[in-house]
C-alpha positions as CSV (number, residue, x, y, z in Angstrom):
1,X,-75.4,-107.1,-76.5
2,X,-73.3,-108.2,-79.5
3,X,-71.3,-105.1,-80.9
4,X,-69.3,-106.1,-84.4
5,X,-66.6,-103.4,-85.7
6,X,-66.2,-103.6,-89.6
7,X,-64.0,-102.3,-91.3
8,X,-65.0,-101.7,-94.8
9,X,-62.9,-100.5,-98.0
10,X,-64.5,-97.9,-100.4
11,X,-63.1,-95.7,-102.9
12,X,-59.6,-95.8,-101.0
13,X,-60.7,-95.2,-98.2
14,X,-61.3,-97.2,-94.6
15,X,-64.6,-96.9,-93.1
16,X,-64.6,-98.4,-89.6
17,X,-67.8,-98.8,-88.2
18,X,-69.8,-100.3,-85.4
19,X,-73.1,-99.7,-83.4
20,X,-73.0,-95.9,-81.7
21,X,-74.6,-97.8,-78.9
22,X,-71.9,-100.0,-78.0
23,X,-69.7,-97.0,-76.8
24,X,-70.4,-94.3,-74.6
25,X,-69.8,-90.8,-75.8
26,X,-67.2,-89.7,-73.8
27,X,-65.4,-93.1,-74.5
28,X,-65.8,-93.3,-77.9
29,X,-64.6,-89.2,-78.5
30,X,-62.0,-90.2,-76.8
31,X,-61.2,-92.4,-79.4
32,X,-61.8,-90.6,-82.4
33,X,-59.7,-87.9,-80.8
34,X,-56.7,-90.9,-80.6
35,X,-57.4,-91.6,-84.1
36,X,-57.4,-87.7,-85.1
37,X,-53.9,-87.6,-83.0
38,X,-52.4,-90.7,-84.7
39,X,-53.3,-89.2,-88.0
40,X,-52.2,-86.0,-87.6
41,X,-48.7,-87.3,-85.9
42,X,-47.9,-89.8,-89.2
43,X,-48.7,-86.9,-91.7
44,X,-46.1,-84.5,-90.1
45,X,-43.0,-84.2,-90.7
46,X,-41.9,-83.1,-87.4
47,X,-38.2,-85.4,-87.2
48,X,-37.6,-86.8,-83.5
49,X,-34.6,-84.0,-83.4
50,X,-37.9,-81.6,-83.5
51,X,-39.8,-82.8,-81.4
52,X,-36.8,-82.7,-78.6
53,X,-36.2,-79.5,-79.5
54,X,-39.8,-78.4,-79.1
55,X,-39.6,-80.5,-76.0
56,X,-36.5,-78.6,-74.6
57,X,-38.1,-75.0,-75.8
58,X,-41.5,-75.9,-74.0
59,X,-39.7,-76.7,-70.8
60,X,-37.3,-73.7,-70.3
61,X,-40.6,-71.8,-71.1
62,X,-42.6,-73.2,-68.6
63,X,-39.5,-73.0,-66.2
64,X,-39.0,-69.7,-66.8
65,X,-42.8,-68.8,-65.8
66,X,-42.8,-71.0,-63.0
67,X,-39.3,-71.1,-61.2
68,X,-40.3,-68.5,-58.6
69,X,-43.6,-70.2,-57.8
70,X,-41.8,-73.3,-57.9
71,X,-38.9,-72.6,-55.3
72,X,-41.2,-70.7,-53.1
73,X,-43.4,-73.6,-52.6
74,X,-40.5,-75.5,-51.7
75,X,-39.0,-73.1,-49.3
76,X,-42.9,-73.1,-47.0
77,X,-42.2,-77.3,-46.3
C-alpha cells in the first residue's frame, strides 16, 4: 500500500493530510492528541519557572495523599 502525507497551504492555514487507511485509529488519535498537546504547549505562556513550580506543588500534593500508603508498604518487605 502507498500512503502519501501532504501538506497543503490554504487560507493561512496547514492542512496535513493522508489516507485514513494508512493509520489505525488508536495510532493515528494518538497522534492528533500529540499534535493537540504541541499546540496547546506553544500557545501558553506557562514560563519554565511555572511549570517547576506546578511540578513542585503537584508533588507535595501527591506526597501528602500518599506518604502513609507509601511508608507502610515499605515497612511489610
Amino acid at each position: 500500500m502507498t500512503a502519501t502525507l501532504d501538506a497543503l497551504t490554504a487560507d493561512g492555514r496547514v492542512v496535513i493530510t493522508f489516507p485514513e487507511s494508512a493509520v489505525p485509529t488508536q495510532e493515528r488519535e494518538s497522534f492528533i492528541s500529540f499534535l493537540k498537546a504541541e499546540w496547546t504547549a506553544r500557545q501558553s505562556r506557562f514560563t519554565e519557572r511555572d511549570a517547576k513550580a506546578l511540578a513542585d506543588e503537584v508533588d507535595t500534593g501527591w506526597w501528602s495523599k500518599n506518604r502513609e500508603r507509601i511508608l507502610r508498604s515499605i515497612g511489610e518487605e
